[in-house]
ROSENU-131235 format. One record per atom (N, C-alpha, C): residue number from 1; x, y, z. Coordinates in Angstrom, 3 decimals, padded with zeros to 6 digits, m for minus. Layout:
<recs>
+-----+----------+----------+----------+
|   i |       xx |       yy |       zz |
+-----+----------+----------+----------+
| NUM |        X |        Y |        Z |
...
+-----+----------+----------+----------+
</recs>
This chain:
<recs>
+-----+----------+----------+----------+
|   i |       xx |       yy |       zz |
+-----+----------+----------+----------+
|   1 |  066.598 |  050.227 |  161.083 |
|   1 |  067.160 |  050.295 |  159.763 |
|   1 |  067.243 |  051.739 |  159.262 |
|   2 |  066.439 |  052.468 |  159.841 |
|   2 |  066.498 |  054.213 |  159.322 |
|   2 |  067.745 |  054.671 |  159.829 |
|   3 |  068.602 |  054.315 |  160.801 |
|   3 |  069.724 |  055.148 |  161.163 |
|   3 |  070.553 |  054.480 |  160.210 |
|   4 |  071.095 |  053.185 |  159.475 |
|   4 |  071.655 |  053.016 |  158.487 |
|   4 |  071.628 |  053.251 |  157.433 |
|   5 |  070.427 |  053.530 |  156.728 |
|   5 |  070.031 |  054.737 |  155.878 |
|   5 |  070.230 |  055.759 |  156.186 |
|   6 |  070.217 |  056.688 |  156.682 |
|   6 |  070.471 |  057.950 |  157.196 |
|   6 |  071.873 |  058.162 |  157.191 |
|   7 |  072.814 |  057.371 |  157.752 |
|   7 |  073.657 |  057.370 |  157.690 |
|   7 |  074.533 |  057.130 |  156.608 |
|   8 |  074.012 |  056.008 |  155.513 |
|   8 |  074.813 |  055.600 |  154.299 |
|   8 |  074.322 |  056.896 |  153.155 |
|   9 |  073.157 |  057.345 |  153.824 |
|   9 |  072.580 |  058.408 |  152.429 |
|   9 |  073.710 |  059.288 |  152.871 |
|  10 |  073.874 |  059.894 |  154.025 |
|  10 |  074.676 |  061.303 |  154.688 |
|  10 |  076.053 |  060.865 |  154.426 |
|  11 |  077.139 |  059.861 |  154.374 |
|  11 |  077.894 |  059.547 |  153.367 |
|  11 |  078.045 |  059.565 |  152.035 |
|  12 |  077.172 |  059.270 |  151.462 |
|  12 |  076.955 |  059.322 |  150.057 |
|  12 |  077.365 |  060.974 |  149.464 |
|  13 |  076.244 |  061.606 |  150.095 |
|  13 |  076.408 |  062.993 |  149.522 |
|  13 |  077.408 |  063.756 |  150.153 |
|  14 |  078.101 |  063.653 |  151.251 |
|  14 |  079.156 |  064.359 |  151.183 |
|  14 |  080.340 |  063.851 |  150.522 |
|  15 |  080.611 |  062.550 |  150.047 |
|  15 |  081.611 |  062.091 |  148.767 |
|  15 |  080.920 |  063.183 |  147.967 |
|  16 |  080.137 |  063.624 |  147.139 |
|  16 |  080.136 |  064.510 |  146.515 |
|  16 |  081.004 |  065.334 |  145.729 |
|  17 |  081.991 |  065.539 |  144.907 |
|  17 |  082.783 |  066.286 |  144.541 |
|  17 |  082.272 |  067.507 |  144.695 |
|  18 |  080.912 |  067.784 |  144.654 |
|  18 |  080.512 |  069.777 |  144.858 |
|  18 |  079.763 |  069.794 |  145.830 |
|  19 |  079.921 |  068.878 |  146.758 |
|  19 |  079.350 |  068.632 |  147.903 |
|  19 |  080.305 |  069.367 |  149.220 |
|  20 |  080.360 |  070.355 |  150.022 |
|  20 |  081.634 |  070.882 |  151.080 |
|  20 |  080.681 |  070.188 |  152.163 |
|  21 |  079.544 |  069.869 |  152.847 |
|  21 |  079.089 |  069.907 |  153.316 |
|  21 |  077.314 |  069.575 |  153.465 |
|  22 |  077.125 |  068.461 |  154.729 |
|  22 |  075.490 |  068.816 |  154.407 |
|  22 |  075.164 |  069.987 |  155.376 |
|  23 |  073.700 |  070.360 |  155.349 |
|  23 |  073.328 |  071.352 |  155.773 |
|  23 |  071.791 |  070.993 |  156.745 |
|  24 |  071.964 |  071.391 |  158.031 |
|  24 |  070.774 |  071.203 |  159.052 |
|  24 |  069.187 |  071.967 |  158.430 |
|  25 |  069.784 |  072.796 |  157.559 |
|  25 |  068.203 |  073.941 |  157.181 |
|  25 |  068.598 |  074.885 |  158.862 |
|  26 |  067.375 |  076.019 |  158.165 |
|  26 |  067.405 |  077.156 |  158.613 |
|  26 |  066.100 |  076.490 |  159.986 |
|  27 |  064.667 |  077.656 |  159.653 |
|  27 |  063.902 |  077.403 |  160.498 |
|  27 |  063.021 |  076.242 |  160.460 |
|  28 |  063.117 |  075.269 |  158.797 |
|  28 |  062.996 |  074.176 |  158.863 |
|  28 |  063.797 |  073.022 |  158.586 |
|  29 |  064.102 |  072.288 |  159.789 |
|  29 |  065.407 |  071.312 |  159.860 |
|  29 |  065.118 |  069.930 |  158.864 |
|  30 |  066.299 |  069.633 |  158.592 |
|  30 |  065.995 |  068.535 |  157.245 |
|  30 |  067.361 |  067.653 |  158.563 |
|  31 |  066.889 |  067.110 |  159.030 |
|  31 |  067.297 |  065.794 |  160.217 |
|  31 |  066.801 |  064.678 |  160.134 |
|  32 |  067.261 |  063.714 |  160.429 |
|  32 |  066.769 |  062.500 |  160.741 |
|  32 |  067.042 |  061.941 |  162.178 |
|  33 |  065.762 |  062.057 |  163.376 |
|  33 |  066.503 |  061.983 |  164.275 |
|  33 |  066.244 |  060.511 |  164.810 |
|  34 |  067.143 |  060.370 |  165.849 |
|  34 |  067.185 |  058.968 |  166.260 |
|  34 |  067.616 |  059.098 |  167.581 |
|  35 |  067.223 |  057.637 |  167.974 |
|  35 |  067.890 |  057.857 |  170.014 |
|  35 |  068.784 |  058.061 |  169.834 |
|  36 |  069.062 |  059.381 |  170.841 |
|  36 |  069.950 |  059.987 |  171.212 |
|  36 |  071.338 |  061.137 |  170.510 |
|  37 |  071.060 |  060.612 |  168.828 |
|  37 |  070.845 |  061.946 |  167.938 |
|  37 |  070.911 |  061.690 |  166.938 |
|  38 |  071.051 |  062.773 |  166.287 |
|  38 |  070.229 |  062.783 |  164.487 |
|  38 |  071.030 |  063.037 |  163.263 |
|  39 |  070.814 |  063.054 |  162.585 |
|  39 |  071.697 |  063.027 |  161.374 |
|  39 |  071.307 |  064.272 |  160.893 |
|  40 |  072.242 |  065.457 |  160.534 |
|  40 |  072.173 |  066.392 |  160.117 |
|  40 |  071.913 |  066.484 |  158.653 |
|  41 |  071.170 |  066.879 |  158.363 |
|  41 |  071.081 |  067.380 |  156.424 |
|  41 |  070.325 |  065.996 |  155.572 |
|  42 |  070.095 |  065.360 |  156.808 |
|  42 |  069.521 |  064.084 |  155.570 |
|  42 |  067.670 |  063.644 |  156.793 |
|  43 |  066.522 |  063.869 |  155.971 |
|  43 |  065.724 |  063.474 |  156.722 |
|  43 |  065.032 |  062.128 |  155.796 |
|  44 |  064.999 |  061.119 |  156.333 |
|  44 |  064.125 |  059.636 |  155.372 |
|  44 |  062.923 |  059.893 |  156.105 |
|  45 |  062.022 |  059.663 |  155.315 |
|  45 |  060.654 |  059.584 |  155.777 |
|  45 |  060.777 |  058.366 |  154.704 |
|  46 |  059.047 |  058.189 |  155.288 |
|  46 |  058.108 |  057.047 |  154.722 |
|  46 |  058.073 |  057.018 |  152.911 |
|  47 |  057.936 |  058.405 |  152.415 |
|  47 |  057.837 |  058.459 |  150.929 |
|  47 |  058.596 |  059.100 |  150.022 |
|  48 |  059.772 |  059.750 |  150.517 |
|  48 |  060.681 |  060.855 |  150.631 |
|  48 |  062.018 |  061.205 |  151.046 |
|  49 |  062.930 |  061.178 |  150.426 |
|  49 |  064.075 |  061.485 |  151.302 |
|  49 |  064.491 |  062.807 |  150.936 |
|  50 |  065.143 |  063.605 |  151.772 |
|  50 |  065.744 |  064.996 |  151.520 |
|  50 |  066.657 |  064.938 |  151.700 |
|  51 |  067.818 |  065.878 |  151.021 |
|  51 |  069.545 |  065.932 |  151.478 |
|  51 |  069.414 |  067.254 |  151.270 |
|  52 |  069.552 |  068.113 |  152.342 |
|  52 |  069.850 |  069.766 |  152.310 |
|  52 |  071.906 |  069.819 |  152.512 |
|  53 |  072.231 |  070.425 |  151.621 |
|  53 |  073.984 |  070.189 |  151.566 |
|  53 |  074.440 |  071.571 |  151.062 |
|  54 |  076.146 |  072.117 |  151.740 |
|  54 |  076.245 |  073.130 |  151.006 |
|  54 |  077.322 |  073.198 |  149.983 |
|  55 |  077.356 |  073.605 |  149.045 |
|  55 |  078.155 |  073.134 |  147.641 |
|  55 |  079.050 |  074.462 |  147.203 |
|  56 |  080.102 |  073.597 |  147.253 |
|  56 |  081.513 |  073.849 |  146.954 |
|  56 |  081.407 |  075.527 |  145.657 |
|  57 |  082.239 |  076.127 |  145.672 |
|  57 |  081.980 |  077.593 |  144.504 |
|  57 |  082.336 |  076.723 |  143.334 |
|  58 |  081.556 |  077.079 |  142.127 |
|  58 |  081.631 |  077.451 |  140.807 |
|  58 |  081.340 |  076.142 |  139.953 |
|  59 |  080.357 |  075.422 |  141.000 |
|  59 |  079.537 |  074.834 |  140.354 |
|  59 |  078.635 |  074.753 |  140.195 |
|  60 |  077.196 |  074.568 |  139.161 |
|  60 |  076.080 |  074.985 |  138.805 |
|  60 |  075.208 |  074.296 |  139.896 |
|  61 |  074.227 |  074.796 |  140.482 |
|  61 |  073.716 |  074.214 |  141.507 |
|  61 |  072.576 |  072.981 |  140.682 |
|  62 |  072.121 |  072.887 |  139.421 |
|  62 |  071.549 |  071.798 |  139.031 |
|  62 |  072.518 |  070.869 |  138.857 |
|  63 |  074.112 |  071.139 |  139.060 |
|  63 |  075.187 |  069.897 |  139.109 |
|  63 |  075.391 |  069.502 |  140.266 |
|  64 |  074.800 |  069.922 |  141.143 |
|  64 |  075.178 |  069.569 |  142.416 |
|  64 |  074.244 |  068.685 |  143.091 |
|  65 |  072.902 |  068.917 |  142.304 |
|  65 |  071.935 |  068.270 |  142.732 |
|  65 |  071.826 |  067.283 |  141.687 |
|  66 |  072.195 |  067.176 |  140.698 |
|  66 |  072.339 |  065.708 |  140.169 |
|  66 |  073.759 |  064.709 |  140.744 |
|  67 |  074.490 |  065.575 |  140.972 |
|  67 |  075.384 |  064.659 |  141.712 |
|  67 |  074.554 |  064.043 |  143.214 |
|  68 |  074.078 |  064.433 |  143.956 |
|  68 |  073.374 |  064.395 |  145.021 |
|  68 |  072.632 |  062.754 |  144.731 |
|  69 |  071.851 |  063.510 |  143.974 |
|  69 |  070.211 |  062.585 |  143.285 |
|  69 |  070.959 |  061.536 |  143.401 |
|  70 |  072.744 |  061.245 |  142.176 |
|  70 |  072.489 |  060.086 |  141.589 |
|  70 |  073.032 |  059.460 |  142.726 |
|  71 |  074.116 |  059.848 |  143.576 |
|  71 |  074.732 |  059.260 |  144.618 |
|  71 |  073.623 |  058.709 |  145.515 |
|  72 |  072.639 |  059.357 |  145.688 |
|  72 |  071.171 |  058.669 |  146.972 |
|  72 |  070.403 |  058.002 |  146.050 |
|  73 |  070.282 |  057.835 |  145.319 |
|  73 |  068.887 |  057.661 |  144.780 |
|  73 |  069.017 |  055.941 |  144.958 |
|  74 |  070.052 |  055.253 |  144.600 |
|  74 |  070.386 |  054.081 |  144.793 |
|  74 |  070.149 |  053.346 |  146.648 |
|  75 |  070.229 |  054.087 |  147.208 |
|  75 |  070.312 |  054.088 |  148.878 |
|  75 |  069.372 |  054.610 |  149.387 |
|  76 |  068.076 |  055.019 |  148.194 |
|  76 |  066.537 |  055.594 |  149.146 |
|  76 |  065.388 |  054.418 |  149.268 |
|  77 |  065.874 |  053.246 |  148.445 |
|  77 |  064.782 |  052.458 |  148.872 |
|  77 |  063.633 |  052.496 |  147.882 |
|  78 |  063.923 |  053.089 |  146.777 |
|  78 |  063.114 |  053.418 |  145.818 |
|  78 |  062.230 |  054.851 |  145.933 |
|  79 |  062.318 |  055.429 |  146.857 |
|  79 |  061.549 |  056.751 |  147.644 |
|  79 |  062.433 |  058.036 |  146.736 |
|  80 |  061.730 |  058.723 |  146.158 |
|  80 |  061.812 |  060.486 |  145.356 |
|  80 |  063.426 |  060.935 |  146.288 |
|  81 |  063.782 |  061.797 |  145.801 |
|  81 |  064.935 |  062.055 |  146.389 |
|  81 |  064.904 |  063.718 |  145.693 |
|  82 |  065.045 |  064.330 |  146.947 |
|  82 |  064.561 |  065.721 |  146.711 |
|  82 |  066.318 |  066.276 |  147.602 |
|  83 |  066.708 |  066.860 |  146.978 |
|  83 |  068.214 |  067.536 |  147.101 |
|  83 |  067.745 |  069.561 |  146.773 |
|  84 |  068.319 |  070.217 |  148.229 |
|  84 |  067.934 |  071.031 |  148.689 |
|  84 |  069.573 |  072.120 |  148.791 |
|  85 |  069.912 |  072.742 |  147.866 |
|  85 |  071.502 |  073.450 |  147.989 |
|  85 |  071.373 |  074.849 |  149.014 |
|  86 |  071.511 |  074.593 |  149.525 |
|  86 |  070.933 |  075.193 |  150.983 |
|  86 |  072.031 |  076.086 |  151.374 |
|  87 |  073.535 |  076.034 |  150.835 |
|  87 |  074.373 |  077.350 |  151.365 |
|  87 |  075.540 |  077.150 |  149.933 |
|  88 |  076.485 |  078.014 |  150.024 |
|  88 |  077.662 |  078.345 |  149.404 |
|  88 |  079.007 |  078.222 |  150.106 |
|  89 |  079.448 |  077.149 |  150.199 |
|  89 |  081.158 |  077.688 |  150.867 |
|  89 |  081.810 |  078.970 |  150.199 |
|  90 |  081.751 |  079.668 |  150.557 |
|  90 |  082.918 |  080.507 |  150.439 |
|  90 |  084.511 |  080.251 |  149.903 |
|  91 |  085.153 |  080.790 |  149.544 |
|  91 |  086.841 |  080.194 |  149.449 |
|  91 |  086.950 |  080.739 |  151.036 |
|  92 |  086.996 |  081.496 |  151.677 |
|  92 |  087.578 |  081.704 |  152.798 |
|  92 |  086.979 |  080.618 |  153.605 |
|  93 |  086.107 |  080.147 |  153.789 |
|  93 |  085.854 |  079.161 |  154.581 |
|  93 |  086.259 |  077.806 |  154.398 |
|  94 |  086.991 |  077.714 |  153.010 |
|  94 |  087.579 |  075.880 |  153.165 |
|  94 |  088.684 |  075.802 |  153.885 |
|  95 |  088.973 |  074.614 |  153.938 |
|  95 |  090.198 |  074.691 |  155.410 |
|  95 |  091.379 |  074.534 |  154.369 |
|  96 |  092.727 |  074.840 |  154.712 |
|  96 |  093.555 |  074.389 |  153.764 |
|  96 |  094.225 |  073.208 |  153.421 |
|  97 |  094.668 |  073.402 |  152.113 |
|  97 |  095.167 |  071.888 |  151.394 |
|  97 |  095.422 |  071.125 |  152.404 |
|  98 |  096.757 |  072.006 |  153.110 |
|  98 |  097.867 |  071.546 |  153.995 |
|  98 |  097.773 |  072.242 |  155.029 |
|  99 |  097.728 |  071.655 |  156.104 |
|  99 |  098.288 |  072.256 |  157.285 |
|  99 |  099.952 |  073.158 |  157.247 |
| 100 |  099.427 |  074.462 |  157.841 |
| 100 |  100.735 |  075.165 |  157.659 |
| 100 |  102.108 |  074.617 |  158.428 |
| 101 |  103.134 |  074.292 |  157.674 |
| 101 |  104.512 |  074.065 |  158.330 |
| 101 |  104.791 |  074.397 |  159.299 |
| 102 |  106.364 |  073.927 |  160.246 |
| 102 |  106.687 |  074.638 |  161.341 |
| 102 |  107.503 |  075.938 |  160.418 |
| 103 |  107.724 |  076.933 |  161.559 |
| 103 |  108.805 |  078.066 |  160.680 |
| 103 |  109.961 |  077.476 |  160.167 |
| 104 |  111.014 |  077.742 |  159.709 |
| 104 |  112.206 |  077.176 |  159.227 |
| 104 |  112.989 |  078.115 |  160.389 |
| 105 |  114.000 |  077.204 |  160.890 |
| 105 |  114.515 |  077.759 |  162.097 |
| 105 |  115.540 |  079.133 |  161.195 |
| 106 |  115.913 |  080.071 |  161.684 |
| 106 |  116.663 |  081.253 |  161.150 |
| 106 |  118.543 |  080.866 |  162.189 |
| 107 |  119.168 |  081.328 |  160.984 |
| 107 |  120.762 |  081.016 |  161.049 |
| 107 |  120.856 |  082.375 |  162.017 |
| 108 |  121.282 |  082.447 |  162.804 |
| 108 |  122.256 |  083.152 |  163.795 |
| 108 |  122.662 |  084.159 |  162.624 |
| 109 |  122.747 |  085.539 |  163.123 |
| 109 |  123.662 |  086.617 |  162.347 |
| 109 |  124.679 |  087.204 |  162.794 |
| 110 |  125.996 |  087.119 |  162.297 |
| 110 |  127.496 |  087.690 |  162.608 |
| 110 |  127.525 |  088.789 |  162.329 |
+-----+----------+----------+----------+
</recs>
């Protein structure tokens, strides 16, 4: 049952509107692992759940973590829900709206 948790929490918070992303942690990993592999950015324990995520520019990072909270908190089982803003997207790093067009073919010149 922990990999369906793990999994419905790690959905949850990336719907997120200031959510770009969850986040593995640095030298301490916030995973949930399971045979054969783990869920990045979301670890359930016994009394505790964590969501380490990285959030979108120019929103307040206590908005990001109440968006977080309220989206898991329903899907922890009754367990604390501790939300961890762990990086910044950048604008250069979101991907774009749209995939760029083909060229527009060019008319022959007389």
């Amino acid at each position: 049952m922990e990999a369906d948790t793990a999994d419905t929490i790690a959905a949850a918070a990336v719907r997120c509107p200031a959510v770009a992303s969850l986040h593995g942690g640095g030298t301490r990993r916030i995973a949930t692992y399971l045979p054969g592999r783990r869920v990045e950015g979301v670890r359930v324990g016994p009394d505790r759940v964590a969501v380490a995520v990285v959030a979108v520019p120019g929103v307040p990072v206590i908005a990001v973590a109440d968006q977080v909270r309220s989206a898991v908190e329903p899907l922890s089982g009754g367990r604390p829900v501790d939300v961890h803003v762990a990086d910044l997207q950048l604008p250069e790093d979101r991907p774009p709206a749209l995939p760029p067009g083909p060229s527009a073919p060019t008319a022959p010149q007389h």
